[in-house]
C-alpha positions in Angstrom: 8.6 22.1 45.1 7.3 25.4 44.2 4.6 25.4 47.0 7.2 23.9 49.8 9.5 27.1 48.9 6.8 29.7 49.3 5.5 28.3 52.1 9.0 28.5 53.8 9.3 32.2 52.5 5.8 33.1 53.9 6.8 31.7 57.1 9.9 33.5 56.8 8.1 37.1 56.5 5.7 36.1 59.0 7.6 35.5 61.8 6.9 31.7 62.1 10.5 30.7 61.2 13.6 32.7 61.6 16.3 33.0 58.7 18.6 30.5 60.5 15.6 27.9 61.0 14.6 28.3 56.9 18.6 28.0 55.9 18.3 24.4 57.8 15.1 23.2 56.1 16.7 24.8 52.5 19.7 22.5 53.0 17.7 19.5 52.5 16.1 21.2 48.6 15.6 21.6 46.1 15.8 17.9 43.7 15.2 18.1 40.3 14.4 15.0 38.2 15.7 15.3 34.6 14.1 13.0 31.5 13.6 9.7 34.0 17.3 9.1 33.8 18.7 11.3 37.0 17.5 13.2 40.0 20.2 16.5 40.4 20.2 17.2 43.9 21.0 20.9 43.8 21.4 21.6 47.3 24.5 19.3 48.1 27.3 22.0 48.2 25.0 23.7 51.1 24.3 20.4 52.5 27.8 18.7 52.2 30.2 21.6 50.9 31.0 20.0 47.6 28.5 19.7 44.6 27.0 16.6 42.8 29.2 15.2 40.7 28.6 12.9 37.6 29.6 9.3 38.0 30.3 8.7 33.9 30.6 4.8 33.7 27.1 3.3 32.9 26.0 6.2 31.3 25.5 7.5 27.9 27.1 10.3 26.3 23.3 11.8 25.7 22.8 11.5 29.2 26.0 12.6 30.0 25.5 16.1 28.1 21.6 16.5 29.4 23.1 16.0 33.5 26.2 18.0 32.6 24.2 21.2 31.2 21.5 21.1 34.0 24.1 20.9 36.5 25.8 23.7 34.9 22.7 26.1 35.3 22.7 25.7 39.5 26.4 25.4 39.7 30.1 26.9 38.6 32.0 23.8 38.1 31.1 20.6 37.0 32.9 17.0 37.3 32.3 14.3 35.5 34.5 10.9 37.1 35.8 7.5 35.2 35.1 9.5 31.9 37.1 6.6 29.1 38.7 8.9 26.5 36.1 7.4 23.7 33.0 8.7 25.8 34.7 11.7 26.5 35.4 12.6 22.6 31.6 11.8 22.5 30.3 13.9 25.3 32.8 17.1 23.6 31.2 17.2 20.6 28.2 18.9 22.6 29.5 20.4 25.3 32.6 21.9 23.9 33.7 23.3 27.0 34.2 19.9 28.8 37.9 19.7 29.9 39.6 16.6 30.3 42.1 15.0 32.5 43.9 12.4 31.0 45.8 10.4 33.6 43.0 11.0 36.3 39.9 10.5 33.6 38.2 13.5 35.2 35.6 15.3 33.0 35.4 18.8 34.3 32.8 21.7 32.9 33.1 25.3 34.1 36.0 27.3 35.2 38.4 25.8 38.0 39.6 27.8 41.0 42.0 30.2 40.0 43.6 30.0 44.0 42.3 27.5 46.6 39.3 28.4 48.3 40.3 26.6 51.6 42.8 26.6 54.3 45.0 23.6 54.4 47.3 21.4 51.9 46.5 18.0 50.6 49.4 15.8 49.9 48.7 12.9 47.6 51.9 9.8 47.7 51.6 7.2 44.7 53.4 4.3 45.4 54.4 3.7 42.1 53.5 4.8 38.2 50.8 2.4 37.3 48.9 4.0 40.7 48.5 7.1 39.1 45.3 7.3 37.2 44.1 7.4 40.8 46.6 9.4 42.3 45.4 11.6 39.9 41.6 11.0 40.3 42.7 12.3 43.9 44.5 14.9 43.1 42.8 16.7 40.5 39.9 16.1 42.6 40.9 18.0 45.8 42.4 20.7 43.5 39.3 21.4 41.0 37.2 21.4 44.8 39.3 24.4 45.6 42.3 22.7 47.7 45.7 23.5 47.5 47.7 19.9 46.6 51.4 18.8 46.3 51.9 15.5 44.1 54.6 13.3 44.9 54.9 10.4 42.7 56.7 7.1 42.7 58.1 6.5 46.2 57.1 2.8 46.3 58.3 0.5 49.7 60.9 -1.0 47.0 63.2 2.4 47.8 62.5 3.8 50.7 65.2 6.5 50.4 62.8 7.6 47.9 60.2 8.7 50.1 62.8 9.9 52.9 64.0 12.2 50.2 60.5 13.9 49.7 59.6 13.6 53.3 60.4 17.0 54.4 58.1 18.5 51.9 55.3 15.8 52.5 55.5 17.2 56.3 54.3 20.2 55.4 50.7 18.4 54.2 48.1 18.6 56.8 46.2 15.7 55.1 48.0 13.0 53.3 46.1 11.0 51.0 48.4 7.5 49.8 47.7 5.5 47.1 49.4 1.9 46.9 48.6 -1.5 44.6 51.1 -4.7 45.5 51.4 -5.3 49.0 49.5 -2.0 49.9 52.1 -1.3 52.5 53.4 2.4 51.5 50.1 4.5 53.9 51.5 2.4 56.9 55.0 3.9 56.5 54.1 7.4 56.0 51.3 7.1 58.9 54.2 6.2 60.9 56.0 9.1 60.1 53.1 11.8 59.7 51.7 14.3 62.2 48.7 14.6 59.9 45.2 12.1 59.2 46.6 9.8 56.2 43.8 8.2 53.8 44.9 4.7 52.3 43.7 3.9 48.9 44.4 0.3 47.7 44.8 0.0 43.8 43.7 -2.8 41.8 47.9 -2.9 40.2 49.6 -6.0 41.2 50.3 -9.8 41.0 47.7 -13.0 40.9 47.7 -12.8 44.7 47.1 -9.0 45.2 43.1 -10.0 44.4 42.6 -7.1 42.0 43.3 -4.5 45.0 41.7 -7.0 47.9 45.2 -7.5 49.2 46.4 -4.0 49.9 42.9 -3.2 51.1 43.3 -5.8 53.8 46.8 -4.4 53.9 45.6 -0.8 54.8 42.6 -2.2 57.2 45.2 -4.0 59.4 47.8 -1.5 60.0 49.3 -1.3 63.3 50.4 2.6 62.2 47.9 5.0 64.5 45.9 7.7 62.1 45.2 5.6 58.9 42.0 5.8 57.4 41.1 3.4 54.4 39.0 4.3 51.5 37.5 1.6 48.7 39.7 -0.1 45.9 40.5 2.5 43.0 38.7 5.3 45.2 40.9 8.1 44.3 38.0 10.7 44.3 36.8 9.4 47.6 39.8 9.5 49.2 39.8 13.4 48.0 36.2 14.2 49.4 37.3 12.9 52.6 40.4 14.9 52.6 38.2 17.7 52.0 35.8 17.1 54.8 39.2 16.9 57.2 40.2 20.3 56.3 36.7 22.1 55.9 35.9 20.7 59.4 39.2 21.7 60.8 38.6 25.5 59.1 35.4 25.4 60.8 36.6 24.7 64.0 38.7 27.8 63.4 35.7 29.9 62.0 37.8 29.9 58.6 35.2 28.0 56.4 31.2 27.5 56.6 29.4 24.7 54.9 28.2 26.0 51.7 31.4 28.0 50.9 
């Protein structure tokens, strides 16, 4: 690794490669690998825009706390996803500035945005209560990635002057992210009402028939609403990376926001 970087820098100085050219080839290093349990890919927030993040189920709490404090070095905020409660009292006990989101099980380390850092509003819709650990996952998501978010909670199909109610504040959301178990039929109503992309994500919350989420999945797939993307079953932090990518691309396009930034 060390060798591929000063060869880029000598080519750099030479002449051989302009700035621009190097920044391309930099995008794609450097990776780290950590004890033979993880590879850190350090360069994914110039790559991508948004940082590695720490998938927590399946893991330890010591290897946990070893990807957590590498991370930390190359980066300002950490997130750690699916962290149980149990682990997370683990993982703490070493890294005592881990922050935790209850609802959302979101492991964060380092400090959060204090204002967003990019254009645009993310609305996130749960359909009803039990959808909200990944409403949240969603939400805190989009918001700890430097997004501005408004929540709106509990406006299910069952009461539809629910969501009428809410609607002219939804409106303002140039990305609506929707989260519905049951049925899965709540991202097909607001699509059909929104001037804005609309993400679908199907939750594993309903009835013998609902197939642990395959149901409103299918639900979301089939839509005859124009507009409606669909992310995976529980996939609340997907749903905000893709949000994300809407938004940074759309700043872009407006030379408000660069990749890296």
């Amino acid at each position: 690794m060390e060798h591929l970087l000063q060869s880029l820098l000598h080519a750099v100085a030479e002449g051989k490669l302009s700035p621009n050219a190097a920044l391309e080839k930099l995008r794609f290093l450097p990776l780290e690998t950590l004890e033979d349990i993880a590879c850190l890919d350090h360069h994914r927030s110039l790559r991508t825009g948004f940082p590695e993040v720490v998938w927590g189920p399946g893991k330890t709490p010591t290897q946990i706390v070893a990807i957590c404090r590498r991370l930390a070095q190359q980066q300002p905020l950490v997130l750690v996803t699916r962290l149980e409660m149990a682990v997370y009292a683990q993982v703490r006990a070493d890294l005592p500035g881990l922050h935790y989101n209850t609802v959302a099980r979101l492991g964060f380390l380092g400090t959060p945005p204090q204002q967003p850092l990019h254009p645009g509003l993310i609305g996130v819709v749960a359909a009803g209560t039990a959808d909200l650990p990944v409403a949240e996952e969603a939400a805190a998501t989009a918001e700890l990635s430097g997004f501005q978010v408004a929540r709106f909670w509990d406006l299910g199909v069952a009461g539809l002057q629910r969501l009428l109610y809410h609607w002219p504040a939804m409106a303002k959301a140039h990305v609506l992210i929707v989260v519905a178990g049951m049925e899965g039929a709540l991202p097909s109503v607001v699509a059909g009402l929104a001037a804005c992309p609309v993400i679908g994500v199907p939750t594993s919350i309903g009835y013998g028939s609902h197939f642990q989420g395959l149901t409103p999945l299918l639900a979301m797939l089939n839509s005859c609403a124009a507009g409606i993307g669909v992310v995976n079953i529980d996939n609340g932090f997907g749903a905000a990376m893709l949000a994300g990518q809407i938004l940074r691309t759309a700043g872009r396009l407006q030379g408000s926001d660069k990749v890296g930034q």
